[in-house]
NUZA-313217 format. One record per residue (C-alpha): residue in three letters; x, y, z. Coordinates in steps of 0.001 Angstrom, whole numbers, padded with zeros to 6 digits, always signed. Example, Ala and Ser with C-alpha at 12.3 -4.5 7.8 and 13.67 -1.06 7.14 Angstrom:
# NUZA-313217
ALA+012300-004500+007800SER+013670-001060+007140
END
This chain:
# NUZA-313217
UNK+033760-028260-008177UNK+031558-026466-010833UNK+028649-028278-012915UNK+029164-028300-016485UNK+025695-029691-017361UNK+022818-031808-015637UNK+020700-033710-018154UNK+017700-036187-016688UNK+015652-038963-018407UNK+012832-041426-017823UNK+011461-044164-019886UNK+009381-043614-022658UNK+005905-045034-020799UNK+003922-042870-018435UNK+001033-043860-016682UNK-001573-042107-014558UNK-002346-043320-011017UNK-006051-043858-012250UNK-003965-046460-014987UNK-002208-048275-012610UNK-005341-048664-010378UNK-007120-050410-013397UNK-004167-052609-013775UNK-004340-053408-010448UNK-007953-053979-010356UNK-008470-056437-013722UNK-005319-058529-012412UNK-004757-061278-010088UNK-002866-059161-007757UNK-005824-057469-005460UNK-007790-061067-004837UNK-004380-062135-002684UNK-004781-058966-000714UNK-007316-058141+001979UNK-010163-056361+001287UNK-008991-053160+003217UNK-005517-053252+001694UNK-007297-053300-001862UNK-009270-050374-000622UNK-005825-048122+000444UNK-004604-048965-003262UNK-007742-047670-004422UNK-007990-044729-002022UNK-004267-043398-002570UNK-004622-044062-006706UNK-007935-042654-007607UNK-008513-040459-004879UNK-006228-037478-006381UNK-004644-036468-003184UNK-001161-038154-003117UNK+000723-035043-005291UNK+001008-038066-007836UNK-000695-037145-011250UNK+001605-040043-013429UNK+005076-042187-013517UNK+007123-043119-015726UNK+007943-047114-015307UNK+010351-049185-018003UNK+006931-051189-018829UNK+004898-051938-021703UNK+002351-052416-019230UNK+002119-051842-015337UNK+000499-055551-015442UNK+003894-056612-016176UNK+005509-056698-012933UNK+002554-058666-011245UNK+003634-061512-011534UNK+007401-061268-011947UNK+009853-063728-009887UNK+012816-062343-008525UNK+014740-063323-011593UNK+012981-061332-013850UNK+013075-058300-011928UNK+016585-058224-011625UNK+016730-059157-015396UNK+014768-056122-015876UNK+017010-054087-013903UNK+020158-055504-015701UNK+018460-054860-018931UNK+016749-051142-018202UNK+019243-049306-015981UNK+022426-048955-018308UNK+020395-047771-021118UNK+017873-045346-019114UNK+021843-044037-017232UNK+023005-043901-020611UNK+020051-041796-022033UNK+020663-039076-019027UNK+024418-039273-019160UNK+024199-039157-023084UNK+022545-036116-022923UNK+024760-034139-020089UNK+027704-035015-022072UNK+026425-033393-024985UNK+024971-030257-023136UNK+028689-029503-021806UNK+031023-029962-024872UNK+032724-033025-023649UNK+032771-035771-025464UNK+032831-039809-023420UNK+036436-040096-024193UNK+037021-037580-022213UNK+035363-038405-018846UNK+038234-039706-016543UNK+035535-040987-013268UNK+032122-042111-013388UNK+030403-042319-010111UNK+027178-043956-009994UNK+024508-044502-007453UNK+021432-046911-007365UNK+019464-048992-004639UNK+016829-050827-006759UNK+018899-053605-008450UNK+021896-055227-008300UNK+024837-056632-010539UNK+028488-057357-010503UNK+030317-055800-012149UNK+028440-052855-011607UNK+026499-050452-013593UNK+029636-048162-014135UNK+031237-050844-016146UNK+027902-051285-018588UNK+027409-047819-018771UNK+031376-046857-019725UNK+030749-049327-022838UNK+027501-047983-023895UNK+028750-044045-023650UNK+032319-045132-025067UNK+034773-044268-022372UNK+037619-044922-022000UNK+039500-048576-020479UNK+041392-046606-017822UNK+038794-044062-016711UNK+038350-044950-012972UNK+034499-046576-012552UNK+032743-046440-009147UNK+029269-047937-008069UNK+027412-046567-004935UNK+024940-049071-003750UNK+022949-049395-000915UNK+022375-045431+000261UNK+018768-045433-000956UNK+017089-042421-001928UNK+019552-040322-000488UNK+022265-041302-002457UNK+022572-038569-005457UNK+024489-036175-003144UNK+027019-038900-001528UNK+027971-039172-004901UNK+028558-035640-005774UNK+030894-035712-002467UNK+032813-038601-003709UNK+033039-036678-007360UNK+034325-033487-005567UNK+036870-035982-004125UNK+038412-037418-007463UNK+038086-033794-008427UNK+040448-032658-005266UNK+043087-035435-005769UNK+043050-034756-009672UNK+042625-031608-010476UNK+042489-031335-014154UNK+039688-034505-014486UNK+036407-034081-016190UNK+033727-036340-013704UNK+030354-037628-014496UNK+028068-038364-011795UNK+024533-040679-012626UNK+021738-041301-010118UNK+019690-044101-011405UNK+017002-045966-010620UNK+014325-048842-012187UNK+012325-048890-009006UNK+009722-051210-011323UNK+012123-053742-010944UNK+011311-054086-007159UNK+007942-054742-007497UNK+006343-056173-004170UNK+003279-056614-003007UNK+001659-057783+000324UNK-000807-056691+003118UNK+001601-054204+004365UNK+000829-050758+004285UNK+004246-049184+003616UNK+004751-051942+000621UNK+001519-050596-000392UNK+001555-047186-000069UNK+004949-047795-002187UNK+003488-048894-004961UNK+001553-046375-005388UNK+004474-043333-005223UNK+007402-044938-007050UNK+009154-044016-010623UNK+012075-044601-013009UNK+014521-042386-014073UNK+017898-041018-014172UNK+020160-038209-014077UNK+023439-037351-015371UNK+025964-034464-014307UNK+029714-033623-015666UNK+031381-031657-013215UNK+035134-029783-013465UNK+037426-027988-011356UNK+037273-024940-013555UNK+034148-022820-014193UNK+034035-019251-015878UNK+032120-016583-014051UNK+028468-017502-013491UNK+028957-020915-013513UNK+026800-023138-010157UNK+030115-024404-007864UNK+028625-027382-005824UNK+030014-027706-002097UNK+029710-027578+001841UNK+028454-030720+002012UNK+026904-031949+005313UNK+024723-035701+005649UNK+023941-037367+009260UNK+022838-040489+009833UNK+020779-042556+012194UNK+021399-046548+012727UNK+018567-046355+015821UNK+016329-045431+012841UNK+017948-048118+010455UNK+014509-050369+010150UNK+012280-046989+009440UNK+012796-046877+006075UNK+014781-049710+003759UNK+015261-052268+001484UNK+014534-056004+002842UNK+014757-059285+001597UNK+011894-060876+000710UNK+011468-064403-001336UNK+014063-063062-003386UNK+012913-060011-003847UNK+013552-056129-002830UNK+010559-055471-000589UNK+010720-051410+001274UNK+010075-051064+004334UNK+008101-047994+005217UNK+007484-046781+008744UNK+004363-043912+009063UNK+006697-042144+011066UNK+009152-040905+008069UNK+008035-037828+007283UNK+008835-036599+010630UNK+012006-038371+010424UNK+012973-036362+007190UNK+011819-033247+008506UNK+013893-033368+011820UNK+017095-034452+009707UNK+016782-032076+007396UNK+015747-028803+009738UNK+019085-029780+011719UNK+021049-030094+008349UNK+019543-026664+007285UNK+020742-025092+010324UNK+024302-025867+008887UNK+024304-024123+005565UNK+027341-021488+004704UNK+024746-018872+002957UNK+021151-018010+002526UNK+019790-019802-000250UNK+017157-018564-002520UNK+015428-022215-002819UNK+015348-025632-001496UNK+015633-028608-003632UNK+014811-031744-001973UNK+013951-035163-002419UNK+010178-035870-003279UNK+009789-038556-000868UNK+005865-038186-001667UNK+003053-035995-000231UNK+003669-035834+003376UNK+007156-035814+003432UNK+006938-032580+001177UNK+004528-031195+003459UNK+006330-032110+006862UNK+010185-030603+005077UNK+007852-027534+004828UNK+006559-027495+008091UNK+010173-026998+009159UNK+011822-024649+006300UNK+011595-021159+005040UNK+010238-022175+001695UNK+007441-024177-000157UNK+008942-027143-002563UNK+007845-025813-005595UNK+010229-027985-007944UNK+009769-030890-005472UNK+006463-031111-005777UNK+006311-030895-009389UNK+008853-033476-009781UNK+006270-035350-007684UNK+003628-034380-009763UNK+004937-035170-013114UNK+006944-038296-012148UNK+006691-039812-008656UNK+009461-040743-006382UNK+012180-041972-008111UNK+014127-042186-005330UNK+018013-041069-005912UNK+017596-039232-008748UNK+014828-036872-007701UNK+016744-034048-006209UNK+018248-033345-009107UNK+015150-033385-011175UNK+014490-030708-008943UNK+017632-029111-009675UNK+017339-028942-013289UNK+013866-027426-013280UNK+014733-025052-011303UNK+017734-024569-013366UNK+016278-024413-016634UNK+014038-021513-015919UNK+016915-019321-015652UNK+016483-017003-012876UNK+019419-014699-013020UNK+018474-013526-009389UNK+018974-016771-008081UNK+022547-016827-006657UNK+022663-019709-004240UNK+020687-023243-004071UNK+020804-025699-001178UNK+020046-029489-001867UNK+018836-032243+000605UNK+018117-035378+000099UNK+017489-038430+002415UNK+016275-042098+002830UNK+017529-045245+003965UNK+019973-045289+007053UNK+018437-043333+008187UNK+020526-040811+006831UNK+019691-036790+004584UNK+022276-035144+002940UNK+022404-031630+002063UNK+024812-029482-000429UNK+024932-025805-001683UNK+025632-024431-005379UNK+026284-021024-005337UNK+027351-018513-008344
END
């Protein structure tokens, strides 16, 4: 299948680390933590070594989601993610010359709220597709989830040849706040974003145009309580085991070792600092794009990669002639693609 256009968005807030450490500070949130958890906050957002410069978070103010119940979160999930997916796909439809009425599938993956019906059917009224075009939500494959739902595009794209498909990764990860002594719930707070990205994807390209394909993903139940969302009074709470970053790395070195072609760049996930630095350790390249997706926005879980993807796109580099795309999370399962030209 060949990519029409790619298109990304966050919301219109951005806050520095150093910010959301002095919301922290001046609220009611650090006196219910212990005095060495308070200290981690402080250590990972003021001490300028997580990769992290800001985020982008659907929030007047990160002192917002302190004290948030469980309803409100998923309100603000309900009332944030159509119109931050709508921004992105908005914008991709626009970039490739089709117009909503003409998308015949929209896939869409999140893992940070849920409703029912599912985003696909908020986001087909706010675009203005059409009542038969066939809507499909994938929930539940974390961060990893932007390239399952590629795969399932190039599916509907296989069984109907002539379709135009839009694919959204979307995420309002500040609408599962949670906070507790924990470090992983802690050390979460401190890396995740918003955001969302779009793609419109054919079955026809013209010469030069990025085909998407050879798909690979593995996955690892034994691994299952690593890295996920729990349940917790209500609320989405992420589990984070220390030991991810070699988790990533070992899943994505033997996913590597499976690609059709040499690529001229990885685009991967940014998981956050060390799980940059450990897919590294293991590949042929240094994570420029990843790490200034990091930089400039955080992990934003499922739509990361193809922040990634579109920076790296948008500087043009006719030389470039093949990209290779990973992406992994909860499962544990990574995913890797190729576009090549």
């Amino acid at each position: 299948m060949y990519l029409r256009s790619l298109a990304t968005a966050v919301p219109p807030n951005s806050f520095t680390q150093t910010t959301c450490w002095d919301a922290m500070r001046d609220s009611k949130l650090l006196p219910r933590l212990k005095p060495r958890s308070a200290g981690l906050l402080e250590k990972i957002l003021t001490g300028g070594t997580s990769g992290i410069d800001s985020r982008n978070l659907a929030l007047e103010t990160v002192g917002e989601s302190f004290g948030s119940d469980a309803e409100e979160l998923n309100q603000r999930f309900e009332r944030e993610a159509p119109v931050l997916a709508m921004k992105a796909l908005s914008e991709s439809l626009r970039r490739s010359g089709h117009g909503a009425s003409e998308i015949d599938a929209l896939f869409v993956c999140t893992c940070t709220g849920y409703l029912c019906p599912g985003l696909t059917s908020h986001i087909a009224e706010l675009t203005g597709m059409r009542h038969d075009a066939y809507l499909s939500d994938i929930v539940g494959l974390g961060c990893g989830a932007a390239i399952p739902t590629m795969r399932a595009a190039q599916g509907f794209l296989a069984a109907n040849p002539g379709a135009v498909v839009a694919t959204v990764a979307v995420e309002v990860c500040s609408a599962a706040f949670f906070a507790n002594d924990d470090p992983g719930v802690l050390i979460s707070l401190c890396l995740f974003g918003d955001g969302a990205a779009a793609a419109v994807w054919t079955n026809k390209g013209a010469p030069g145009d990025w085909q998407a394909g050879h798909f690979t993903t593995t996955h690892r139940p034994e691994d299952r309580e690593k890295v996920r969302f729990v349940n917790s009074q209500g609320k989405l709470k992420n589990q984070l085991h220390r030991s991810v970053p070699g988790l990533a790395a070992e899943a994505v070195a033997g996913l590597y070792a499976l690609r059709k072609g040499e690529p001229d760049q990885v685009l991967a996930h940014s998981g956050g600092r060390d799980v940059v630095e450990a897919l590294e350790s293991v590949l042929p390249f240094e994570l420029a794009e990843t790490r200034e997706v990091l930089r400039d926005f955080g992990n934003m879980s499922s739509p990361a990669v193809l922040f990634a993807l579109e920076r790296r796109l948008s500087a043009n580099r006719p030389q470039d002639r093949r990209l290779w795309l990973t992406a992994f999370g909860a499962g544990f399962a990574a995913h890797a693609c190729e576009l090549w030209r």
